[in-house]
N, C-alpha and C positions, 0 to 999 in steps of 0.2 A: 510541630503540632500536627495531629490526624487531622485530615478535613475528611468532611461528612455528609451529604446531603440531605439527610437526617441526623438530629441527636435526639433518642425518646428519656427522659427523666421518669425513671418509675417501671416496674414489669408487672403490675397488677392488669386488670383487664384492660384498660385503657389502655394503656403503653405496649402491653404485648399486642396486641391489635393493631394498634397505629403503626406499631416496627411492620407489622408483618405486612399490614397493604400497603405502604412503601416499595420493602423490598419484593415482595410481589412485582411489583412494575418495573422493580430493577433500579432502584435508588439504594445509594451506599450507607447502611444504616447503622448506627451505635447504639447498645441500651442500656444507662448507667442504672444499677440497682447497688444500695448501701447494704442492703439486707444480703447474709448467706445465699440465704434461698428466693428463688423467685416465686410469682406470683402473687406481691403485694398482699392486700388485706383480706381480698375474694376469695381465695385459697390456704391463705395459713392461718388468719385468726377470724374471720368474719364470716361470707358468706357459707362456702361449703363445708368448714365444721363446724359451725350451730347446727345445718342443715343435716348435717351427718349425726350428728349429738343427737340431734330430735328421733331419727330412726334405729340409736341405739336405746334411747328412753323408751321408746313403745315395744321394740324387740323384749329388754329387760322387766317392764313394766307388765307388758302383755295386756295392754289393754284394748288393743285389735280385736284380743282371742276371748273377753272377758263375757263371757255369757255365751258365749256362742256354740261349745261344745259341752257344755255342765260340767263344766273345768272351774274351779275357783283361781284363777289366775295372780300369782303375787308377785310381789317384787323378788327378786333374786336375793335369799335371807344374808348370803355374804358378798355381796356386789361391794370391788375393791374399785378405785380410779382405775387399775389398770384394764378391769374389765371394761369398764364406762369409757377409757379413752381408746382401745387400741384401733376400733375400728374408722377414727376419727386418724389417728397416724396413718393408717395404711390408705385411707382414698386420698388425703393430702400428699404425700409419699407417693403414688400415682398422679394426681393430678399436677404435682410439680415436674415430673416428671415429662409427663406430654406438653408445659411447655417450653423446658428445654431443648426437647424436638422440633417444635416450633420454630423458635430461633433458631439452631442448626440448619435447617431443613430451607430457610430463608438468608443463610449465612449474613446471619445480625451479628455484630460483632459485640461482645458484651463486656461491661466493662465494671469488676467491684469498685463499689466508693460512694463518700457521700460529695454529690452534686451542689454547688454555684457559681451561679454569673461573674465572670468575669468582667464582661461585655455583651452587648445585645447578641452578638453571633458564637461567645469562648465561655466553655462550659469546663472549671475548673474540678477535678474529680480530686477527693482529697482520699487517700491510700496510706492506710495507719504503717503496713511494714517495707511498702516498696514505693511508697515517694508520693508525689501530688502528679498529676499528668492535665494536657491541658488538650481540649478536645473544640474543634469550629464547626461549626454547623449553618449552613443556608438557610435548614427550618430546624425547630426547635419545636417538640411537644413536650409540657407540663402534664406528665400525669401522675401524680406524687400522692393520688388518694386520700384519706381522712386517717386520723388517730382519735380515740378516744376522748372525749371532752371532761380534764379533770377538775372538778373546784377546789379551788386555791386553799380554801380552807378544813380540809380533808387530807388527813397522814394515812398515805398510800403506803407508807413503812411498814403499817400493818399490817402481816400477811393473811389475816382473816378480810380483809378488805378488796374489792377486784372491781376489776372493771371489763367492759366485756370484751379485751382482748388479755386481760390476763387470767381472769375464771380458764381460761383452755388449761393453765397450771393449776388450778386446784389440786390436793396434796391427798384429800376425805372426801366422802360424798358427807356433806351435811346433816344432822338433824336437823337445822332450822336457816332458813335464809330468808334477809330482808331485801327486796328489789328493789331499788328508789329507781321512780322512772316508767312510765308506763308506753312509752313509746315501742317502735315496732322489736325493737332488742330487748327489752325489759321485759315483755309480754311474750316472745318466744324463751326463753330461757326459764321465765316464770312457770310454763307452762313443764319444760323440760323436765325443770326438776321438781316440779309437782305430781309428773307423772310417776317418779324414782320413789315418791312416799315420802319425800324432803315436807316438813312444812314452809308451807310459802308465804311471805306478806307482802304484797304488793303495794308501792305508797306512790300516789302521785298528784299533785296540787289542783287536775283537772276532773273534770264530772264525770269525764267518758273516757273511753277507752279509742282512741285511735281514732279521732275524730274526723280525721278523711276518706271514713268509710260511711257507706251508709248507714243510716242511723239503725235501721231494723240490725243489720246482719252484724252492727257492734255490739246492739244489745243482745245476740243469739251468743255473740262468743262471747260476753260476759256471764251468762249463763253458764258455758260450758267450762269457764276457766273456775267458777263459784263451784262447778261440779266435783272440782280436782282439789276441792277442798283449801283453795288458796283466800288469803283472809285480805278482801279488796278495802284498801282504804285510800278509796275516793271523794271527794275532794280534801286531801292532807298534803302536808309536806313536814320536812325532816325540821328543826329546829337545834339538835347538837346530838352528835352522836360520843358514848364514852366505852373507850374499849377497858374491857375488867380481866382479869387472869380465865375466868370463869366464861364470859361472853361480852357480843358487842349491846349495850346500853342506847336503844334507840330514842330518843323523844321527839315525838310531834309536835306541830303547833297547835294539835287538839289539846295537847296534853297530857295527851294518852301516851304509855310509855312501852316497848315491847323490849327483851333481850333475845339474840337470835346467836349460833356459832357464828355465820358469814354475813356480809351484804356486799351483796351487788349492784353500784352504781352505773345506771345505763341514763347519761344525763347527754345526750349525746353525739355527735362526732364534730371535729374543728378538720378542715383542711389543711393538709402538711407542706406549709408552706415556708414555715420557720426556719433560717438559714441557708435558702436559695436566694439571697442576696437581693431579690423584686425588685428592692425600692433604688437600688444601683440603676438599674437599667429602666427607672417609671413605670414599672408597674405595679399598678396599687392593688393592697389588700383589704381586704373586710375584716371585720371585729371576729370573724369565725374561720380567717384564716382563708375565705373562698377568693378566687379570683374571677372577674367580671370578664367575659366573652362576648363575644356578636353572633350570631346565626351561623357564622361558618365555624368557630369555635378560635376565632383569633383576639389577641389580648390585645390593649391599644399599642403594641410594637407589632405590625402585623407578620413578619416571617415568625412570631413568636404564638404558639397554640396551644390550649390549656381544655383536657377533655376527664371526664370522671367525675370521681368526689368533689376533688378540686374545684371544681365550677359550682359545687353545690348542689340543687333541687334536681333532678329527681333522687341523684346519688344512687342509682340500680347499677348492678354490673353490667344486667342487659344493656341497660343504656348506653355506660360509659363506653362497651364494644364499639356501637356503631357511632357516637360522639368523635370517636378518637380515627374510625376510618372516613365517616364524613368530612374530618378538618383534613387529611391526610389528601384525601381526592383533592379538595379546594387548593391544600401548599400546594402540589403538583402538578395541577388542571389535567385531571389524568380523567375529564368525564364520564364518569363510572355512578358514581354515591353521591348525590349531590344533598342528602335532607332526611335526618333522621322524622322516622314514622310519628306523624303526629298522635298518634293514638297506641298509645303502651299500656300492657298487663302491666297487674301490681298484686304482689303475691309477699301472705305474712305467713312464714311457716311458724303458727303457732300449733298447738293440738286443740282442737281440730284446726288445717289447715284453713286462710282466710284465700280467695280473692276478689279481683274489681275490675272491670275496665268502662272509662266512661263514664257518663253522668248519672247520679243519684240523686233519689227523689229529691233530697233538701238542694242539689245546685237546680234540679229542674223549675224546683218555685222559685227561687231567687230569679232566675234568668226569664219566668214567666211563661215556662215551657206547659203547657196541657199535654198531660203524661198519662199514660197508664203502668199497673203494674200486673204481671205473671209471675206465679209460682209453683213449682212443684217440690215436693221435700221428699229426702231421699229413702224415707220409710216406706212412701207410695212405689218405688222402683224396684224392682228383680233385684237386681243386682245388691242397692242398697243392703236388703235383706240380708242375701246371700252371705255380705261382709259384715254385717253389723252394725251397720252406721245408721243408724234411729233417727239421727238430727241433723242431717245436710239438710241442703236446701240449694237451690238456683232459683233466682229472682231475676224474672227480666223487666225492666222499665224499658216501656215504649212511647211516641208520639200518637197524642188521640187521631190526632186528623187523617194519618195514612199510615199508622203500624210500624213507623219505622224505628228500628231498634236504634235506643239510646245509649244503654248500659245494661251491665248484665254482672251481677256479683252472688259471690257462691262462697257458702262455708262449710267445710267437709272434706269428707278423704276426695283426696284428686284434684282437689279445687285449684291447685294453680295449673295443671296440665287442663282441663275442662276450659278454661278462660280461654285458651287462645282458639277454640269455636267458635264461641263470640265473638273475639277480636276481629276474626276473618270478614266476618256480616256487617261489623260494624265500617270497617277499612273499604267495604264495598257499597254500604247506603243501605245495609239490606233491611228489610221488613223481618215479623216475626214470622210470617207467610213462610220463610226458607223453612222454618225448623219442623212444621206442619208438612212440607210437600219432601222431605228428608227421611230419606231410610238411615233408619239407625241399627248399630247390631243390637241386638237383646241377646242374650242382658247386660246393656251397660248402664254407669249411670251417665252418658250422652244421650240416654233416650230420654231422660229427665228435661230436655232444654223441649221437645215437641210436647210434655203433658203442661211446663211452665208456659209455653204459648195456647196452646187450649184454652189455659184459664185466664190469659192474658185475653185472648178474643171471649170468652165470657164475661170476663169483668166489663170488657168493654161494652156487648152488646148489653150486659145491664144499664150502664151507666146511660145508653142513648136510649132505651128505653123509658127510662127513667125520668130522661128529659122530654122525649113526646109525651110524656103523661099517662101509658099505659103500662100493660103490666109489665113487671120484670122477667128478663128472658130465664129461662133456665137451661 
């Protein structure tokens, strides 16, 4: 049997990460992946090719360029899949790449097969043409990521049917797709191929769209998602779907009935936890496949750690990165990383781009915060112009009492790179006061965050105006 001082389960971002600040410190590491290829679900079917998807839909689409130069801008009249996928092959195809290097470069020893427990410390690797091999490990990271969440009662036999890691196979670009699902997957994808000319129906059983965003800038991207000509049917849900020669046969529980080529079920993700044996070794699972952690990321067998999807809520890659070298410090007491950042970006790449970090006006009244708000919209900015983007915006929410930046969310081109500005003021206490006494370059849209505190310190001196009983400032 190999002994290990590491075994990582999984080479998606968590696990590549966890192997790597291990062997960094010079612990002898293994990384069992069942899949060909590595890089888990962040690299081959989830984060970076949607991400990629999306900047081949605008490339094709040209909806960047559309007014901007008295060009009527169309869809590409013979746009094949292969045109729509290749440049999605080739960053993947890279980016798996760099983490093979990774591992090499850390001499992680990696091992094909699918992984289970043996025993709390014997990680049995099952190997279809060259045997089972049995591997020991002192510590043990769980980071097995999520899979698609399929209902039971849905024939995925269908290959008009997908989910959003098998839409990456799609065969046609669609005339028509139905989205169940309005979550963050449903609503990037929707938008994807909304912008392709696809018609789009989005279906999902709630009022709003992405309800842990601020209520304004939800309703800014429902606007803009209504703009892309996608048909929102909010609050519905599906009731029986019939596939025909002809198309799939949608009915709602409105009663309303659509037929569409494809749909896209984004109902979704469970943690992939099925067939690593938990409950041998006590540790328990959730109804969604999540397994339960402590602050350092240890499962109740403590040399045993579980960092990523697998834990559940936030489920970012960002995240799962430093989850996975947080626990890794703690196995090893290697005093480096002791606590992932309480305060994380959250970025929706839909069109337009969404982001957020921090509290929103509806957590601010719950929690009885006296708040203000700033905003500038990206029509008012150089830059904006320059690029076409008519409808960003940056909204900052601050504290009445002393200006100190609460949250800050933005919807528009740049909007997750823009966020971590924010982020930085927020992780430091800062006031709006920084973004006032801040040079910015012009023209960017960073200079957008000093006119949203202007009117942030306008609002405000109205509002105290207001309350001494005299006039309002202008």
């Amino acid at each position: 049997m190999e002994r290990y001082d590491l075994i990582v389960v999984g080479s998606g971002p968590a696990g590549e990460k966890g192997a790597a600040q291990a062997a960094y410190f010079g612990r002898r590491v293994a990384l069992v992946e069942r899949a060909e290829e590595l890089g888990g679900a962040g690299i081959n079917t989830g984060t970076v090719p949607s991400k990629t998807l999306r900047e081949t839909a605008l490339y094709f689409s040209g909806l960047k360029q559309r007014g901007l130069y008295g060009v009527d801008y169309t869809v590409k009249a013979d746009l094949t899949v292969r045109d729509f996928m290749y440049r999605e092959k080739d960053v993947v195809q890279a980016l798996r790449t760099l983490v093979v290097d990774n591992l090499a470069r850390h001499r992680i020893q990696r091992v094909r097969g699918t992984a289970s427990f043996e025993d709390p410390h014997t990680i049995r690797v099952r190997r279809e043409e060259v045997g089972d091999v049995l591997l020991h490990g002192d510590v043990i990271l769980i980071a097995t990521g999520s899979t698609p969440s399929r209902p039971r009662n849905i024939d995925f036999e269908d290959r008009r049917l997908y989910d959003s890691d098998t839409i990456l196979h799609i065969d046609r670009i669609p005339r028509s797709l139905a989205v169940i699902g309005a979550g963050v997957i449903g609503c990037e994808y929707t938008t994807i191929f909304a912008a392709l000319g696809v018609s789009v129906t989005l279906i999902d059983g709630r009022d709003r769209l992405l309800a842990f965003l601020d209520a304004e800038i939800s309703g800014l991207l429902r606007a803009r998602i209504e703009a892309l000509s996608v048909d929102l049917l909010l609050p519905d849900g599906v009731a029986r779907m019939e596939p025909t020669p002809e198309a799939i046969r949608v009915t709602l529980k409105s009663g309303a009935t659509i037929a569409v080529d494809c749909v896209l079920l984004a109902a979704g993700r469970m943690g992939t936890t099925a067939g690593l044996n938990l409950e041998k070794i006590g540790i328990p699972v959730g109804d969604r496949g999540v397994i339960t952690v402590n602050e350092h990321y240890q499962t109740v067998v403590p040399h045993i750690y579980a960092a990523g999807d697998v834990i559940g809520f936030p489920a970012l890659a960002a995240t799962s990165m430093e989850q996975a070298r947080v626990a890794m410090v703690h196995a090893f007491d290697l005093k480096y990383k002791t606590g992932v950042a309480p305060i994380f970006p959250l970025a929706v790449y839909t069109i337009p781009e969404v982001a957020m970090v921090g509290e929103t006006e509806e957590t601010c009244r719950a929690r009885g915060i006296d708040y203000c708000v700033g905003r500038a919209a990206y029509r008012q900015n150089a830059r904006g112009q320059i690029m076409g983007d008519l409808t960003g915006q940056i909204k900052l929410v601050f504290r009445a009492a002393d200006k100190v930046l609460l949250g800050v969310h933005i919807i528009g081109e740049s909007a997750s790179e823009l966020i971590h500005v924010a982020m930085m003021v927020l992780h430091t206490g800062g006031t709006i006061d920084i973004f006032i006494h801040t040079v910015f370059n012009y023209p960017t849209l960073g200079e957008a965050y000093k006119y949203a505190a202007y009117d942030g310190l306008g609002a405000l001196a109205r509002r105290q105006a207001s309350t001494r009983g005299g006039p309002p400032a202008t």
